[in-house]
ZAVEXVEX-232641 format. One record per residue (C-alpha): x, y, z; residue number from 1. Coordinates in steps of 0.5 Angstrom, whole numbers, plus 500, padded with zeros to 3 digits. Layout:
<atoms>
+-----+-----+-----+------+
|   u |   v |   w | kedo |
+-----+-----+-----+------+
|   X |   Y |   Z |  NUM |
...
+-----+-----+-----+------+
</atoms>
This chain:
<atoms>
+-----+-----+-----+------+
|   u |   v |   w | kedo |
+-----+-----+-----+------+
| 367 | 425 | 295 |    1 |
| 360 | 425 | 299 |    2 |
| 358 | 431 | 300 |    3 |
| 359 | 434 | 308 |    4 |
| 352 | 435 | 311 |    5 |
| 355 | 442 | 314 |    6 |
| 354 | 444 | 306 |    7 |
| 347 | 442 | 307 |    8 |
| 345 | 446 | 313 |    9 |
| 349 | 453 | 310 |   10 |
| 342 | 453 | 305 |   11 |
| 337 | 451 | 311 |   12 |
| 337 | 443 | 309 |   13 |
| 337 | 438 | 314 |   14 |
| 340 | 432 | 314 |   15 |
| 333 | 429 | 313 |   16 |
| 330 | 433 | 308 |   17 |
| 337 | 432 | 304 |   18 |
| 337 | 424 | 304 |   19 |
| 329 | 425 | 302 |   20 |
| 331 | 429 | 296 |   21 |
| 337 | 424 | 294 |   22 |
| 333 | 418 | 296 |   23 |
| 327 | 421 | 291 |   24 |
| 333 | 422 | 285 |   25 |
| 335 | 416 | 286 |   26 |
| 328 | 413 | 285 |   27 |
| 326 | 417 | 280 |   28 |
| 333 | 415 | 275 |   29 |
| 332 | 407 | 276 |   30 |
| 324 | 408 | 274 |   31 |
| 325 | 413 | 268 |   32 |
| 331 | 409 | 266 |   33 |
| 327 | 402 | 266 |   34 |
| 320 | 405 | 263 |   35 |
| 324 | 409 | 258 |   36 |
| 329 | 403 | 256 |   37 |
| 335 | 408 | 258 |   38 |
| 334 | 415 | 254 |   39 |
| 337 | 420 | 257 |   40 |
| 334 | 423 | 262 |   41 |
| 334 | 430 | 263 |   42 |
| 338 | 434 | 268 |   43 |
| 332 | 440 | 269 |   44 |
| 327 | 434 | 270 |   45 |
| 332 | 432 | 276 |   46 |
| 332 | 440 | 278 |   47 |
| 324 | 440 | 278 |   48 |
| 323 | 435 | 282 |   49 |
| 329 | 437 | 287 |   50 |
| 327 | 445 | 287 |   51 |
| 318 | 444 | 287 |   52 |
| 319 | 445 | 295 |   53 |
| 325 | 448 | 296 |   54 |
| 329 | 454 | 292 |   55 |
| 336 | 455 | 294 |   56 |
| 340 | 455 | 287 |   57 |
| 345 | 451 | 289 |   58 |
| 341 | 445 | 293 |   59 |
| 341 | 441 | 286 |   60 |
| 348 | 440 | 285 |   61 |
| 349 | 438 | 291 |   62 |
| 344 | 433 | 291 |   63 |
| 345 | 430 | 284 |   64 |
| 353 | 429 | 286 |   65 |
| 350 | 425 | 292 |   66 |
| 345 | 421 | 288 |   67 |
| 351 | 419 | 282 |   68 |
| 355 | 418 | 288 |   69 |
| 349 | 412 | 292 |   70 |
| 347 | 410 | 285 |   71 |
| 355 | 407 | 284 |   72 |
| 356 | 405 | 292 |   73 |
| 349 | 402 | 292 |   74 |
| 347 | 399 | 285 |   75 |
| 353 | 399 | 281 |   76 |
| 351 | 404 | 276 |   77 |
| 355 | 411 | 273 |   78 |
| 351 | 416 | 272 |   79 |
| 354 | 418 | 266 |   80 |
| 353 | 426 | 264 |   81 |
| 352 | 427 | 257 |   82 |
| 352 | 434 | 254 |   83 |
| 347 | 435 | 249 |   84 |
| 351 | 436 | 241 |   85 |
| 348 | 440 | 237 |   86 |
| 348 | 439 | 229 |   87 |
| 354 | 442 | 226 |   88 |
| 351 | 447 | 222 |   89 |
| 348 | 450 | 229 |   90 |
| 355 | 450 | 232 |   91 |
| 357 | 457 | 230 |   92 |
| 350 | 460 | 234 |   93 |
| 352 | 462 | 241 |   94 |
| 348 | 459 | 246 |   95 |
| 346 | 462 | 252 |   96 |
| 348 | 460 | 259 |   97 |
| 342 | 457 | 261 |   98 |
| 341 | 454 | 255 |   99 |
| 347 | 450 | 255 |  100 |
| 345 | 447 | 263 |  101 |
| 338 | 445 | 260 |  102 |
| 342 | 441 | 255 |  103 |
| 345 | 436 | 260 |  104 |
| 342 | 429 | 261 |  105 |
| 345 | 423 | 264 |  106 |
| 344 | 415 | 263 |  107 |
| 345 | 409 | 267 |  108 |
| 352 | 405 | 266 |  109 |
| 354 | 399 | 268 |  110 |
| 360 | 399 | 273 |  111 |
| 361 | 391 | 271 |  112 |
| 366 | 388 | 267 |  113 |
| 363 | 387 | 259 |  114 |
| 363 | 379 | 260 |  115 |
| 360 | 379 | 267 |  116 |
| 355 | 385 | 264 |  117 |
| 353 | 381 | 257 |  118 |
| 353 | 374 | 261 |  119 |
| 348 | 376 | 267 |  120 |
| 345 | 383 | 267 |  121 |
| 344 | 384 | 259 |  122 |
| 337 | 384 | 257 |  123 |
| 338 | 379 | 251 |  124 |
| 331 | 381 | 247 |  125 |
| 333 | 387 | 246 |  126 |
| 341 | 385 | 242 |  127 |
| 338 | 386 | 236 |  128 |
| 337 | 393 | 238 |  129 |
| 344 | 394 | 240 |  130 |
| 346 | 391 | 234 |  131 |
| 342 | 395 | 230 |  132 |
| 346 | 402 | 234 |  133 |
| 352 | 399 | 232 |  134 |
| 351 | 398 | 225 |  135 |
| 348 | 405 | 224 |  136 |
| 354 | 408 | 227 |  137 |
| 359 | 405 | 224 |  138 |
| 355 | 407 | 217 |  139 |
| 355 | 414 | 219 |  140 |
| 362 | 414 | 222 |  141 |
| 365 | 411 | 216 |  142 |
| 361 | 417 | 212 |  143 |
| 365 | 422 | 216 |  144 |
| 359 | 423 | 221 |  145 |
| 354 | 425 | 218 |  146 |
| 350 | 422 | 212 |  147 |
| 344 | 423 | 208 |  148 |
| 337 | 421 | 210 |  149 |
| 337 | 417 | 202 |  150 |
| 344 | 415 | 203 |  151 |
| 343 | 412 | 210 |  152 |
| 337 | 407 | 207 |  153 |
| 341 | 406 | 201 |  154 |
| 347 | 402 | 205 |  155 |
| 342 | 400 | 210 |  156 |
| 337 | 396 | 204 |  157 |
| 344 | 394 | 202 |  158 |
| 344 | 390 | 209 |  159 |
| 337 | 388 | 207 |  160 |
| 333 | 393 | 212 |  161 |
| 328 | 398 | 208 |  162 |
| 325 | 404 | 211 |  163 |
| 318 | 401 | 210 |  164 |
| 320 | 393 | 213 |  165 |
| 315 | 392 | 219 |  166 |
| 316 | 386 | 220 |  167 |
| 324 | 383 | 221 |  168 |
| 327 | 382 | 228 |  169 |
| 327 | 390 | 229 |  170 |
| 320 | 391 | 228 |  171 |
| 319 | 397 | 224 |  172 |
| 326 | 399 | 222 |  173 |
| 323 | 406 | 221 |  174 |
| 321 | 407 | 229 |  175 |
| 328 | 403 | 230 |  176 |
| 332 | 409 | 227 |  177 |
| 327 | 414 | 231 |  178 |
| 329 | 410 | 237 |  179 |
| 336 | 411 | 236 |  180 |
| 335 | 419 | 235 |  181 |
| 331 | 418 | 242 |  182 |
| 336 | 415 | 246 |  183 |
| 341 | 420 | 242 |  184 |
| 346 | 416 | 239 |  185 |
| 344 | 420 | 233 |  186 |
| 341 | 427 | 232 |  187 |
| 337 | 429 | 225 |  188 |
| 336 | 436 | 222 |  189 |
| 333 | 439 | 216 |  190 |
| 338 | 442 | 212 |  191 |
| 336 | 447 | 206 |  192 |
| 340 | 446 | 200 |  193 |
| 340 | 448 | 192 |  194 |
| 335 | 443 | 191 |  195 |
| 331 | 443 | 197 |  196 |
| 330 | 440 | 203 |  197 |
| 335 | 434 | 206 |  198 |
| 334 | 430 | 212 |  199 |
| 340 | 429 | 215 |  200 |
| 343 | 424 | 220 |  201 |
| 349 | 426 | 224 |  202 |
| 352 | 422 | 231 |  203 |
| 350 | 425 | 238 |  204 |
| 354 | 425 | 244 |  205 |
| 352 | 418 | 246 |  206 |
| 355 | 416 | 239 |  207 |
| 360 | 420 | 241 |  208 |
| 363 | 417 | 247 |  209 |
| 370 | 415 | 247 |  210 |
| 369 | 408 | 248 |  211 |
| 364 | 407 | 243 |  212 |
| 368 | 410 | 238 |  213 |
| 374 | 406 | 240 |  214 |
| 370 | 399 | 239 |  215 |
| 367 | 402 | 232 |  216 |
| 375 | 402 | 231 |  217 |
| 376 | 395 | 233 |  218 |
| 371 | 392 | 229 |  219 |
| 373 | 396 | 223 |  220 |
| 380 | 394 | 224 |  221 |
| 378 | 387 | 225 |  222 |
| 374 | 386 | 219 |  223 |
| 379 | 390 | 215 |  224 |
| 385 | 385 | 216 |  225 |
| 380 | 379 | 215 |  226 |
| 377 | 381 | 209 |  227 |
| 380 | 377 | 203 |  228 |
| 380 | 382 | 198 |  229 |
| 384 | 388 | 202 |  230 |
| 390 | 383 | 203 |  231 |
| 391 | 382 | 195 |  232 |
| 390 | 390 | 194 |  233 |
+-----+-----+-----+------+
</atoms>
């Protein structure tokens, strides 16, 4: 539901100022999205740029509700909301209120069908990319969620990707994976353990996503059922 004007001018915002202030989030959010290839954009970055002229507490809800609203009517997009996962071994330490909205980010989906979006829309030189997505967070789901850096590169160099390659279709597979970190399909952290320090790598929220996972399970049933050597088990 679009927000009524009357909220607005309960805080002392026109409707002038408050279409200029939607105006400028939308911007903001189609711009970043594009020079940032879709990592998440933080909601305080939004909160700073609606509240550097103005002050009411309440103001930057009211315009990031309307903002998500235009961005769907007008361009087709949801502005999905993302909470920020923490790794697991943080999970039992409290975070604090303030911690917890700083920790809220958004990235554009497309409204479009799958095949209309792959057809018309998807950037067809990134592919490998997303292909790479995939299969890392496959591995890592199959895993339990959460793989070591060594054994990661261990079933990755199975597939014919090492840490050090620069020059297959991803480029640097090493910035590859940092990428996937940026855009928070995974997380990393190091943990201290009897025989040292170990990088781990485990799933963000954006891995997460139910309709991701529901894909990882398809494509893991679908290879299940066709591989020859499951069927004479």
């Amino acid at each position: 539901m679009t927000t009524s004007n009357e909220e607005y001018s309960q805080i002392g915002v026109s409707q002038e100022e408050k279409d200029k202030l939607v105006g400028e989030v939308i911007r903001y959010v189609l711009f970043k999205t594009h020079q940032s290839s879709g990592c998440p954009i933080k909601r305080e970055e939004l909160t700073q740029l609606i509240t550097r002229n103005y002050h009411q507490r309440s103001l930057p809800a009211l315009v990031i509700n309307e903002a998500r609203e235009k961005i769907s009517s007008i361009f087709g997009y949801e502005m999905k909301e993302l909470q920020r996962s923490r790794p697991s071994s943080n999970k039992q330490g409290r975070a604090s209120q303030q911690s917890a909205f700083e920790s809220k980010s958004y990235i554009l989906v497309s409204q479009l069908p799958p095949d209309v979006y792959s057809e018309f829309v998807e950037d067809k030189e990134s592919s490998h990319l997303s292909g790479f997505a995939f299969v890392v967070i496959s591995i890592i789901h199959l895993s339990g969620g959460k793989l070591s850096e060594e054994n990661l590169w261990h079933h990755l160099g199975r597939l014919g990707l090492n840490e050090n390659d620069q020059n297959n279709v991803l480029g640097n597979t090493k910035q590859a994976l940092e990428t996937l970190i940026q855009k928070r399909y995974l997380q990393k952290e190091k943990v201290n353990g009897p025989e040292g320090n170990t990088v781990m790598f485990e799933l963000a929220e954006r891995a997460l996503d139910e309709s991701i996972i529901e894909k990882l399970k398809d494509y893991i049933s679908q290879v299940v059922n066709n591989d020859p050597a499951a069927e004479t088990e």
